[in-house]
C-alpha atoms as an extended CHARMM CRD file, in Angstrom:
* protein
*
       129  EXT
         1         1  UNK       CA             73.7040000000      -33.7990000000       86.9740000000  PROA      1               0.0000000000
         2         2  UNK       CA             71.7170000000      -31.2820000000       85.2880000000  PROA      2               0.0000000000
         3         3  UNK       CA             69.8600000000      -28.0000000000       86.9730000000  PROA      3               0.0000000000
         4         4  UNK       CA             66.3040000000      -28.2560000000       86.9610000000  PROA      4               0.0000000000
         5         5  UNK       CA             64.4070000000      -25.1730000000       87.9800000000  PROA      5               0.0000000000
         6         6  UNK       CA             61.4570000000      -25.9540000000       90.6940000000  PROA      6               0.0000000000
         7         7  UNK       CA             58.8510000000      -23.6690000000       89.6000000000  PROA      7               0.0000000000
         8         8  UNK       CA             55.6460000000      -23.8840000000       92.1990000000  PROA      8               0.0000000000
         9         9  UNK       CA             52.3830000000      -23.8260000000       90.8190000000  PROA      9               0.0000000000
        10        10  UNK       CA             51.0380000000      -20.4520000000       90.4650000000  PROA      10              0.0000000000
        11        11  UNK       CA             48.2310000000      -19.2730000000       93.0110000000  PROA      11              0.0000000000
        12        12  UNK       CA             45.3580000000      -17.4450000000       92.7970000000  PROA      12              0.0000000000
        13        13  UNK       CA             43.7660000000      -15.1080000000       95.9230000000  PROA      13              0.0000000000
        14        14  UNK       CA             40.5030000000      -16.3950000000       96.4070000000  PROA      14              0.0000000000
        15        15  UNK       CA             39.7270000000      -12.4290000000       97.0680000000  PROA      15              0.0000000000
        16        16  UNK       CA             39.3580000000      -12.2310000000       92.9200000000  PROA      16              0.0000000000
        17        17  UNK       CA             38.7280000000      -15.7110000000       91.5550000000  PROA      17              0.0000000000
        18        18  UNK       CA             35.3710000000      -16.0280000000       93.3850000000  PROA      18              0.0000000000
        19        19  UNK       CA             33.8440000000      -12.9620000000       91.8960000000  PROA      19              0.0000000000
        20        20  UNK       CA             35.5310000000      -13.4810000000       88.4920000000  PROA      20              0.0000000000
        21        21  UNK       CA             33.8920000000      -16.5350000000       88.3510000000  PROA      21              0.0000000000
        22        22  UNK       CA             30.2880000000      -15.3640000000       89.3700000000  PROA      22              0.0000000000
        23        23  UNK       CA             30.2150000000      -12.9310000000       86.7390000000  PROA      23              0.0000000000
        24        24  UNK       CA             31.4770000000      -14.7950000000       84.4100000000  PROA      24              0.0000000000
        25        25  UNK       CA             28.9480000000      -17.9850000000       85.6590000000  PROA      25              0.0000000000
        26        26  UNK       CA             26.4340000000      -15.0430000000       85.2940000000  PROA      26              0.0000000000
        27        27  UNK       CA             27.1410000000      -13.7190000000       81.4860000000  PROA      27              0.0000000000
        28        28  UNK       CA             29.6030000000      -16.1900000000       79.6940000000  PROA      28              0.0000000000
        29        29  UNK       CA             30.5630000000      -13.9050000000       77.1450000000  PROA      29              0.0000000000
        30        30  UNK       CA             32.4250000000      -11.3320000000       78.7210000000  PROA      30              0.0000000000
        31        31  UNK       CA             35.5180000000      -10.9460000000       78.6470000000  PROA      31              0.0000000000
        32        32  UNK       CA             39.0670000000      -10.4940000000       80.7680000000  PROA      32              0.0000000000
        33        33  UNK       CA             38.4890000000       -6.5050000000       79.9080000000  PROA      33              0.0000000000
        34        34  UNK       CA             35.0480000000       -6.2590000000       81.0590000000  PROA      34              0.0000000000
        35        35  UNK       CA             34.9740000000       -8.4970000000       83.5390000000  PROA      35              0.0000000000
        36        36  UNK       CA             37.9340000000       -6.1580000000       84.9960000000  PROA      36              0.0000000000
        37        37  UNK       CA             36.4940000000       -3.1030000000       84.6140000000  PROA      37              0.0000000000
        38        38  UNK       CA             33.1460000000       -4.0470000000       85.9290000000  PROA      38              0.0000000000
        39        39  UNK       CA             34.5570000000       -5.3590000000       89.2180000000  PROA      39              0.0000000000
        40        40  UNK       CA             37.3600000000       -2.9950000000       89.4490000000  PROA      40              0.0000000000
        41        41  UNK       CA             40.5150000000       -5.0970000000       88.9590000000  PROA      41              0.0000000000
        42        42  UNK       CA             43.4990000000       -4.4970000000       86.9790000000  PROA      42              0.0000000000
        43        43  UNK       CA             43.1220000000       -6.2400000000       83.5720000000  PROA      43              0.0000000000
        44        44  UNK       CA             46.0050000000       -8.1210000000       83.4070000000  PROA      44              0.0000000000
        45        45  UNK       CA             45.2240000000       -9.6380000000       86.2990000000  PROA      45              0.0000000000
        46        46  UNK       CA             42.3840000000      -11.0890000000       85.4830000000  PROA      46              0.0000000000
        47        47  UNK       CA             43.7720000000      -12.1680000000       82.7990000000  PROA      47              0.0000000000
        48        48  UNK       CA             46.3520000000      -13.7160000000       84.1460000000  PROA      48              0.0000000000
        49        49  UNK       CA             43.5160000000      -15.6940000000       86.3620000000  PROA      49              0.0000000000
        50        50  UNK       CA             41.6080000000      -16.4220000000       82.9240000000  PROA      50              0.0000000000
        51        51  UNK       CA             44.8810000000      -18.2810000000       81.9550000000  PROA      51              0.0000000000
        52        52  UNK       CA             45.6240000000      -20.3070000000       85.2570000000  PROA      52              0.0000000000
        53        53  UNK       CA             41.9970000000      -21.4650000000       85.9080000000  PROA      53              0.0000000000
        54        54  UNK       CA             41.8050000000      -22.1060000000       81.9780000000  PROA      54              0.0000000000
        55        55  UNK       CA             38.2630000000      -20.1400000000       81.8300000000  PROA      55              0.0000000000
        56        56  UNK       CA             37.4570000000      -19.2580000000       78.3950000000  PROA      56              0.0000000000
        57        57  UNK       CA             34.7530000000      -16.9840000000       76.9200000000  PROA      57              0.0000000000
        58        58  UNK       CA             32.0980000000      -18.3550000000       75.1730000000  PROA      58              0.0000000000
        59        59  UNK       CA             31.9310000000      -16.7450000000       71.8060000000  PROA      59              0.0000000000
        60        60  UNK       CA             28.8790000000      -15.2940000000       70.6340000000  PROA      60              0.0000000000
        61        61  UNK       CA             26.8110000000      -17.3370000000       67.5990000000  PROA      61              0.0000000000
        62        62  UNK       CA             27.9780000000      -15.4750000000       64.5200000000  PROA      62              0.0000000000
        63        63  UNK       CA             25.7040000000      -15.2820000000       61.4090000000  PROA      63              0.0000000000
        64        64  UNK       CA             22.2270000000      -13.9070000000       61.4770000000  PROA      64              0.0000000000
        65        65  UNK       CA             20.8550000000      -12.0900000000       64.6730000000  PROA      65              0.0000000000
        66        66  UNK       CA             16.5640000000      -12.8450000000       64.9990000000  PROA      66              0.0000000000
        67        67  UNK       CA             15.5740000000       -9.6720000000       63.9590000000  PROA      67              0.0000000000
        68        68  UNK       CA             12.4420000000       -7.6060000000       65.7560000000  PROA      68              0.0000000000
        69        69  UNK       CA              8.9210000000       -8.1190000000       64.5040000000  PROA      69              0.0000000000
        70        70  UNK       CA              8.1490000000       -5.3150000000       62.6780000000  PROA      70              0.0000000000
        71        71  UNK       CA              4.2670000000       -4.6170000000       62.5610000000  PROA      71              0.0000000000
        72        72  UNK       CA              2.9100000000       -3.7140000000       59.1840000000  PROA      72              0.0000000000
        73        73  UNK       CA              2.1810000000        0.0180000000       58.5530000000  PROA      73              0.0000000000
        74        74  UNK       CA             -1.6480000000        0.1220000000       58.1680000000  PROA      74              0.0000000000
        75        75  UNK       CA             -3.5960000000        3.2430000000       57.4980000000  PROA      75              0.0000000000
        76        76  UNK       CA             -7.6320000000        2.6120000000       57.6440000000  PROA      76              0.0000000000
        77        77  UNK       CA             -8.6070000000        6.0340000000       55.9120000000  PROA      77              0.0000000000
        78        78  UNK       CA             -6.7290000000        8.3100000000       53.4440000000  PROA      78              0.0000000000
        79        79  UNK       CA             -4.5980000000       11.3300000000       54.9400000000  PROA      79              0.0000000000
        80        80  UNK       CA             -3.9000000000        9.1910000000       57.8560000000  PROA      80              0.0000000000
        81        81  UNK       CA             -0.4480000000        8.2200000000       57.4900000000  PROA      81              0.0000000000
        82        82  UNK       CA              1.8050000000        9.6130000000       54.9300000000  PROA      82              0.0000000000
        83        83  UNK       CA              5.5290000000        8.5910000000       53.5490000000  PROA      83              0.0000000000
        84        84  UNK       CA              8.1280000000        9.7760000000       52.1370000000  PROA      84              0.0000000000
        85        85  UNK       CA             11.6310000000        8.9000000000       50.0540000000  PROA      85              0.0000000000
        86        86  UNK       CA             14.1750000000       10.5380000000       49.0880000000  PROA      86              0.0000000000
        87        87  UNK       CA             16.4680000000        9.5030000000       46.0180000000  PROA      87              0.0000000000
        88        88  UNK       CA             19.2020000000       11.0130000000       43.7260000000  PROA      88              0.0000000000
        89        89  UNK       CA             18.3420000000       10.6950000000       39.8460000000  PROA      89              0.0000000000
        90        90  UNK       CA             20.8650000000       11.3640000000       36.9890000000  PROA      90              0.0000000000
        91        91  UNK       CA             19.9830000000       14.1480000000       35.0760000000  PROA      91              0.0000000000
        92        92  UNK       CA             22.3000000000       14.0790000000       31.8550000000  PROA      92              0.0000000000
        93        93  UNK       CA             24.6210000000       16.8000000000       31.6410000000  PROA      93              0.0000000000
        94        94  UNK       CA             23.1940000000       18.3390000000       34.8800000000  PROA      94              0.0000000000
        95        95  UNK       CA             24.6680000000       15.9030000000       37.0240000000  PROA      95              0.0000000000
        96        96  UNK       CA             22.8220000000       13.9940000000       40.0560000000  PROA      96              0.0000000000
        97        97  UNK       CA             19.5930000000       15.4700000000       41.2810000000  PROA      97              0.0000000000
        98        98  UNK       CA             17.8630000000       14.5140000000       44.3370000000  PROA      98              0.0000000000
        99        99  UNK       CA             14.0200000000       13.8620000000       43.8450000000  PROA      99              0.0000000000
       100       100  UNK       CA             11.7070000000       13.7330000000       47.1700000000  PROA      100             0.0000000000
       101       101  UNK       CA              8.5490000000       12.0210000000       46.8460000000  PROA      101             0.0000000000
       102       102  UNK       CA              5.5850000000       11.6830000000       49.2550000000  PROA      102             0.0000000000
       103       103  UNK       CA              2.5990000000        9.0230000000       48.9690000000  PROA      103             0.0000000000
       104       104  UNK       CA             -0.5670000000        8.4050000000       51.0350000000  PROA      104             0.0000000000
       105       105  UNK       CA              0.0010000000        4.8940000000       52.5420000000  PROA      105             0.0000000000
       106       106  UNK       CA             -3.7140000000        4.2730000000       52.3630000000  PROA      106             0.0000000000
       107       107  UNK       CA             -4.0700000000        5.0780000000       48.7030000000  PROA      107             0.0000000000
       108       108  UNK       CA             -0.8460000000        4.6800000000       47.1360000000  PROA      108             0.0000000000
       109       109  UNK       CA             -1.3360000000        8.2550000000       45.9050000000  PROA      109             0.0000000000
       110       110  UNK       CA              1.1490000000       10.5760000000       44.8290000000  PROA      110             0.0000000000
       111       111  UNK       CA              0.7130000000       13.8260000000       46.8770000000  PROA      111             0.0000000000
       112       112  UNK       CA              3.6250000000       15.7600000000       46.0000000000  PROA      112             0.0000000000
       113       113  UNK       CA              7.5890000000       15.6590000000       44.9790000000  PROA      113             0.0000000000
       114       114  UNK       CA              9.8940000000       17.9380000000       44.7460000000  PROA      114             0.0000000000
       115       115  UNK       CA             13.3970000000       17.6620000000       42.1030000000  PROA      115             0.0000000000
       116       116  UNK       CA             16.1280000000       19.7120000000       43.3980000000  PROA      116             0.0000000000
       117       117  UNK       CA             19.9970000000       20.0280000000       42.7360000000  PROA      117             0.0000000000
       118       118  UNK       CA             20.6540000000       19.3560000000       46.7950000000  PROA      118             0.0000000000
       119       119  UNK       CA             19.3780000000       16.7000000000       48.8490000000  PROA      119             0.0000000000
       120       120  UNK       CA             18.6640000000       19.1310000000       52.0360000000  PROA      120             0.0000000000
       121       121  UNK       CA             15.9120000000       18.8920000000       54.1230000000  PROA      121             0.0000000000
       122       122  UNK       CA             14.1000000000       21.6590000000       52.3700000000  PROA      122             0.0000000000
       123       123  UNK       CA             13.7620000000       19.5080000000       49.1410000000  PROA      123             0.0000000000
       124       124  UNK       CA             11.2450000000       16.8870000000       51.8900000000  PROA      124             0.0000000000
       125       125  UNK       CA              9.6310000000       19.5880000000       53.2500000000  PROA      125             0.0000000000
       126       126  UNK       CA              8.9410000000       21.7770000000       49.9250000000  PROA      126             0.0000000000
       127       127  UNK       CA              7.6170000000       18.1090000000       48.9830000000  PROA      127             0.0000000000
       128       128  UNK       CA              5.2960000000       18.2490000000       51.4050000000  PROA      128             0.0000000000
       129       129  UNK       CA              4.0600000000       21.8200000000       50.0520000000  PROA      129             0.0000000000
């Protein structure tokens, strides 16, 4: 005769399946770690409860996200609304030069740039002057 080992099912205190499961009934994709730290139980054992119930966390859709409706940027008169850019050029044996521009989004006008070796905030603003 061999020895078997008589293992008894593992148990679970109702004290932390019942609000394990209500949060995670509640928002399906979290996690053993946050679902710990929100309630205030050590991780591992509610991971260990994860295991023995066999929850699992729904996984969040991966590819694109909806992005946010982005209203149009209207101007009705000129010098309403203004933009501006910033962008590094190459200037030959000078190196990379940063050139700020700023345009009237009304008229699509030019109003002023600036072409400096640095790309600080002073090269915007003296674009603005």
């Amino acid at each position: 005769m061999y020895y078997q080992a008589v293992k008894s099912k593992p148990k679970v205190a109702a004290q932390f399946a019942q609000p394990i499961k209500a949060m995670i009934e509640e928002n399906p994709s979290f996690g053993y770690r946050t679902v710990a730290h929100l309630l205030g139980f050590n991780k591992n054992t509610v991971q260990r409860i994860f295991q023995i119930r066999g929850w699992r966390v729904r996984k969040r859709a991966i590819g694109m996200r909806p992005r946010i409706q982005a209203l149009p940027s209207v101007a009705r008169e000129p010098n309403e609304r203004w933009s501006t850019d910033l962008c590094r050029i190459w200037a030959g044996r000078d190196g990379w030069a940063s050139l700020a521009l700023v345009i009237d989004c009304h008229t699509r006008e030019l109003l002023g740039w600036h072409l400096s070796h640095t790309g600080r905030a002073t090269t915007a603003a003296s674009a603005l002057e």
